[in-house]
C-alpha positions in Angstrom: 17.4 30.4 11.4 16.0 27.0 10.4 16.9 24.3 12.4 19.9 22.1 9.8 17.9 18.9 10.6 14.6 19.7 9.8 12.7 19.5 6.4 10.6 21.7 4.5 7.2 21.4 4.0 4.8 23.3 2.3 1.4 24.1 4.7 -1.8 24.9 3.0 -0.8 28.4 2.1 1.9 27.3 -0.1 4.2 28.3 2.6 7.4 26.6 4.0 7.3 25.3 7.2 10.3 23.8 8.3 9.6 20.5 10.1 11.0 17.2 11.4 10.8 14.2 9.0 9.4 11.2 9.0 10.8 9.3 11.2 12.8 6.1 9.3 13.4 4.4 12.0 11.7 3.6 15.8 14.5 1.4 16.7 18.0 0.5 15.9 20.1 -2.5 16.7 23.2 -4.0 16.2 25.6 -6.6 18.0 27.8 -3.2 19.0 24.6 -1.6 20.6 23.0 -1.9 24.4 19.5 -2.3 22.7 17.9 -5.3 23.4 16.0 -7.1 21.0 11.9 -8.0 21.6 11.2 -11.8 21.2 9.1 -10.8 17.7 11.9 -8.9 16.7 14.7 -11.8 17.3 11.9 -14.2 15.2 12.0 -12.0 12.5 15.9 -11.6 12.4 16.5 -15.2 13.0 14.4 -16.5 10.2 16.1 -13.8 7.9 19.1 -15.7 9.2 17.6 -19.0 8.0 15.9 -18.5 4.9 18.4 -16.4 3.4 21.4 -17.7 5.1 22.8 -14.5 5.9 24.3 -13.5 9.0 22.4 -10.1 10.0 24.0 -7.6 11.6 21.5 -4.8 12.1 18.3 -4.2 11.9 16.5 -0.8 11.7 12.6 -1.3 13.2 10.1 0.4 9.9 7.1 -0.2 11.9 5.4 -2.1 14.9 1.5 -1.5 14.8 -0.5 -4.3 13.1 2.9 -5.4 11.1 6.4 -5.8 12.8 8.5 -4.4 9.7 12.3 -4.6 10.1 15.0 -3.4 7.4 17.8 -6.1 8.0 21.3 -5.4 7.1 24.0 -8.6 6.7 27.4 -9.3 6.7 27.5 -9.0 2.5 26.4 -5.8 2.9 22.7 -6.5 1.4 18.9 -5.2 2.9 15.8 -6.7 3.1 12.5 -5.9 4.7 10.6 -8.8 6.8 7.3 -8.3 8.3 5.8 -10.6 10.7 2.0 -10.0 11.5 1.1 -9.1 15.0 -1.4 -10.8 17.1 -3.9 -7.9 18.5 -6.5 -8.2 21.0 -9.2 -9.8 19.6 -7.7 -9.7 15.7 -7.9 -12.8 13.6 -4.4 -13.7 12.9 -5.3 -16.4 9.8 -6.5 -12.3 8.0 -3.2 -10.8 8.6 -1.0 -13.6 7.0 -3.7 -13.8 4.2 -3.4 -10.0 3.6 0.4 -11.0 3.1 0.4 -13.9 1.1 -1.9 -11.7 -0.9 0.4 -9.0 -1.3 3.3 -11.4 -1.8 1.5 -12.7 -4.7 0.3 -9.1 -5.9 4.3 -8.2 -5.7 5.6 -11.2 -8.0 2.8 -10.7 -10.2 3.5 -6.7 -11.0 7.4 -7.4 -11.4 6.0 -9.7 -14.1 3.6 -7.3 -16.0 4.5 -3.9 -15.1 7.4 -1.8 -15.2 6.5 -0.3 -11.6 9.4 -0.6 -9.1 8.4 -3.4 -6.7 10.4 -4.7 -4.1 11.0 -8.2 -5.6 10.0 -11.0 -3.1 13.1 -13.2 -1.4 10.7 -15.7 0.5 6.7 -15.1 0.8 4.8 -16.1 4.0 4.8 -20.2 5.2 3.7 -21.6 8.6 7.2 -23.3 8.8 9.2 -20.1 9.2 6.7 -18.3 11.3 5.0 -16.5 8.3 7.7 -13.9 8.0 7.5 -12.2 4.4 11.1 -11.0 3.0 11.8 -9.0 0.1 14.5 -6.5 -1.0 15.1 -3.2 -0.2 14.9 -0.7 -2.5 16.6 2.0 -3.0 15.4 5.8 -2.2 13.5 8.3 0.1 10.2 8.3 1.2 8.6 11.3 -0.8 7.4 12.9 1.8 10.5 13.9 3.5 12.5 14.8 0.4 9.1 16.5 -1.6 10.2 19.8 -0.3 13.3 19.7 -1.7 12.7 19.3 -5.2 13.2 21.9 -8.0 10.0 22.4 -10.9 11.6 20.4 -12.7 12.3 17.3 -10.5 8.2 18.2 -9.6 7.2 17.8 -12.3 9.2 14.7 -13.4 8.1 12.8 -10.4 4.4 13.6 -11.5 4.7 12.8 -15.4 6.6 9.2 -13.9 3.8 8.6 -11.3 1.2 9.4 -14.5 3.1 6.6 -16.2 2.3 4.5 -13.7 -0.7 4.8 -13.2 -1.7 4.5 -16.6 0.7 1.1 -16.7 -1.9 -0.1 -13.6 -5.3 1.0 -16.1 -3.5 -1.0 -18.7 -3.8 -4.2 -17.7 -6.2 -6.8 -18.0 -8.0 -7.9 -14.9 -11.4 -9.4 -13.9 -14.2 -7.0 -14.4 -15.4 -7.6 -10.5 -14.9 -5.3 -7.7 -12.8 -6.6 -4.8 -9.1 -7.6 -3.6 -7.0 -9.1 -7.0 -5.4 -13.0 -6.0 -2.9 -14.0 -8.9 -2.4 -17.4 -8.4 0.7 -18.7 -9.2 2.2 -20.4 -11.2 -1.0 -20.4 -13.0 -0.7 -17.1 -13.9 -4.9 -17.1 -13.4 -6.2 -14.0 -11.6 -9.3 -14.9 -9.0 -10.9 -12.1 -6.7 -12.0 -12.0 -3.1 -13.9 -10.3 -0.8 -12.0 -6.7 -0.5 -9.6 -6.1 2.3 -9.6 -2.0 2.8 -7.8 -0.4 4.8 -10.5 0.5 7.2 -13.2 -2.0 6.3 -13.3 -5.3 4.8 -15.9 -6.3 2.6 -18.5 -9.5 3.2 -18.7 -10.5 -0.8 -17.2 -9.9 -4.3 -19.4 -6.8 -6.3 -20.4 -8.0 -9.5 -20.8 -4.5 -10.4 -21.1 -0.7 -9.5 -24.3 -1.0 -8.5 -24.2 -3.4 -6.1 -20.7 -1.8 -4.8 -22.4 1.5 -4.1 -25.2 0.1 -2.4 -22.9 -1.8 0.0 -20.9 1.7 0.4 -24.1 3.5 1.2 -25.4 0.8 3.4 -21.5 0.8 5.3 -22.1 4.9 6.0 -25.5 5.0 7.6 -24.3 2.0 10.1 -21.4 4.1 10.8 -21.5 5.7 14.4 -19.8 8.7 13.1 -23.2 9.2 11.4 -25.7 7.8 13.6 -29.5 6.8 13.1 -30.2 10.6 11.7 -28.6 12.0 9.8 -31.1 14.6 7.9 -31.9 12.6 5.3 -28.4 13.9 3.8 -27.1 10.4 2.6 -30.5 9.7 1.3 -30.6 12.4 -0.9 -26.7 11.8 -1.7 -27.5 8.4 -3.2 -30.5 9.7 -4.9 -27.7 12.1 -6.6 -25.7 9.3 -7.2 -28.1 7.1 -8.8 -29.2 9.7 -11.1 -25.2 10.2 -12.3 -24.6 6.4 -12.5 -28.1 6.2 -14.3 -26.6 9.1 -17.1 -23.1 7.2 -17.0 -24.7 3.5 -17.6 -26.8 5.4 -20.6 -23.4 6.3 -22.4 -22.0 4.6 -25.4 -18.5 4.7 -23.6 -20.1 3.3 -20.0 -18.3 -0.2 -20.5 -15.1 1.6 -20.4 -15.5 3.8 -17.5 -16.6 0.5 -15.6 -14.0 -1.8 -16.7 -12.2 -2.6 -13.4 -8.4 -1.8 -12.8 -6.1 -2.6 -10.3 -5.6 0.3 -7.7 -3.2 0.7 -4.3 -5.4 1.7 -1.8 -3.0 3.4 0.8 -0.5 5.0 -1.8 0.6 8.3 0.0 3.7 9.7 0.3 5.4 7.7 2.5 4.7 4.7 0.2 6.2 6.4 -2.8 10.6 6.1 -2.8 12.3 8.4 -4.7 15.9 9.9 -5.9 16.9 13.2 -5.4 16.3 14.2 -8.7 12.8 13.3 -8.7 12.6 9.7 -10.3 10.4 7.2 -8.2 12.6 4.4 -7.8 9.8 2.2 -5.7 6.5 2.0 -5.2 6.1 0.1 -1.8 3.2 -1.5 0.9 0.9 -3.6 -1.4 -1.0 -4.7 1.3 -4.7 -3.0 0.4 -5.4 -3.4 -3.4 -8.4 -3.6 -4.9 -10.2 -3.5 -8.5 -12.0 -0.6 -9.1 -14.3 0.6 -11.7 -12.1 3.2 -13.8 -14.6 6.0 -13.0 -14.2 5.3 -9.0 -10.2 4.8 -9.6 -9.4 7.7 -11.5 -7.7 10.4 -9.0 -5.1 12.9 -8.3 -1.6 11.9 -7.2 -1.5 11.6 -3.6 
C-alpha cells in the first residue's frame, strides 16, 4: 500500500515510484505559532509590512541558501514572495542585489512583451528598504510534485503550452551578443552584461560563438574536476567542434541559427507552476538568463 501522502514519480524505467514531494515549505510562522522568527526573516516581513502596507500574518520560508525567499500572507488575504540576498562567507553582496535588480527588470520587461506567466513585480530591490524584492504569488504547483499525476492528455498539453513558450522567448528581438539581458527602464533599451550562470560568471560580453566557445573550453580545462591531463579528450572535442561550427558558419541559414535569444538558465521543474489539468500557470526564478545563440539554446523541455 502506497503511503496517502506521497507522490508518484516515474524512475528511469518508466516505473512509479511513490515518493515524498518537494518540500513547499522549511518553515512556517504565524502570530498563533511558538516559532520564532530569525532577524533576516523579521527584515523581510517588516519591509513587506512597509512597502506594501499590509499587515502580514504568516509567512511560509521557500528557501534560505544564497536567497532568503518567504511567501507572505496578510490580513486581505493576498501573497507575495520577498527575497532578501544573504551575505555568505567571502560572497560579494553588491552581485547578489545586482542579480536581483536584474531579474526585477527581466520580470517587468517579459509581462510587457510576452504572454509567459511572470510573477508581476510589487516593489524591485532599493538600498532604502534593505533591497528586499516583492512580487505576487502566483497561482499553482510546482511541476514536479504534481507531474506524476497527470493524464496523456494533461502531458501533453503542458508540453504543447511550454513549446509556446519557448517559441514566444525565440521570438523576440534582442541584441545579437552573448551574455546576461539588462532592459533598462523606462527606456525600454536592452544593454548586455557580463553573464551571470548559475555556476560561473563570466569576465566579458561574447561578441560571438566563437569567442563564447573558446571561453567555455578554456573554463573546462581549468576546472579541477578535469585536471592538468586530461588525454587530450577536450582537445580533440574542440577540434570536433570547430569543424561543426566551421560547416554551420558555411551555411546560407548560419545568421539564423546564431541570432541570439533570451533563455532561463535554471528552468527545471520546480520552476515551472502548474494546474491540475496541465496548464502552466507561471513560469518562476528569473534569476540566471542569458542570450544564447539559437543553435546553443534550442533544447528539450526540462
Amino acid at each position: 500500500m502506497a503511503n496517502p501522502d506521497a507522490l508518484p514519480f516515474y524512475n528511469y524505467l518508466g516505473q512509479i515510484e511513490y515518493l515524498p514531494g518537494y518540500s513547499e515549505s522549511l518553515g512556517d510562522w504565524s502570530p498563533s505559532t511558538d516559532e520564532s522568527l530569525s532577524a533576516e526573516q523579521q527584515s523581510v516581513i517588516d519591509a513587506v509590512s512597509h512597502i506594501l502596507h499590509k499587515s502580514p500574518i504568516e509567512s511560509h520560508v521557500r528557501a534560505e541558501d544564497v536567497n532568503l525567499t518567504l511567501e507572505v500572507g496578510s490580513e486581505d488575504r493576498s501573497k507575495v514572495i520577498a527575497r532578501k540576498i544573504l551575505l555568505q562567507n567571502g560572497a560579494d553582496l553588491g552581485h547578489g542585489v545586482q542579480k536581483s535588480k536584474t531579474e526585477a527588470r527581466l520580470l517587468q520587461w517579459l509581462s510587457n512583451s510576452t504572454n509567459i506567466p511572470v510573477p508581476r513585480v510589487l516593489a524591485p530591490p532599493d538600498d532604502q528598504h534593505g533591497n528586499v524584492f516583492i512580487m505576487d504569488k502566483l497561482p499553482g504547483t510546482m511541476l514536479l510534485n504534481i507531474y506524476g499525476t497527470f493524464d496523456t492528455s494533461a502531458k501533453e498539453r503542458l508540453v504543447e503550452q511550454y513549446a509556446g513558450f519557448a517559441l514566444n522567448l525565440f521570438g523576440l528581438d534582442v541584441p545579437r551578443r552573448i551574455g546576461t539581458l539588462i532592459p533598462a527602464t523606462p527606456s525600454k533599451s536592452l544593454d548586455v552584461i557580463p553573464m551571470i550562470g548559475v555556476n560561473f560568471h563570466a569576465n566579458e560580453v561574447f561578441e560571438d560563438i566563437r569567442q563564447y566557445l573558446a571561453f567555455l573550453f578554456a573554463m573546462k580545462k581549468s576546472s579541477p574536476l578535469i585536471g592538468a591531463d586530461d588525454g587530450g579528450h577536450l582537445s580533440e572535442l574542440r577540434h570536433h567542434t570547430e569543424g561543426l561550427l566551421a560547416e554551420l558558419l558555411s551555411n546560407v541559414t548560419s545568421s539564423t541559427l546564431l541570432r541570439c535569444v533570451l533563455v532561463h538558465r535554471d528552468l527545471n521543474d520546480t520552476n515551472i507552476l502548474v494546474d491540475q489539468n496541465g496548464h502552466i500557470t507561471g513560469v518562476i526564478d528569473w534569476e540566471y538568463q542569458v542570450l544564447h545563440p539559437v543553435v546553443l539554446a534550442a533544447d528539450y523541455p526540462p
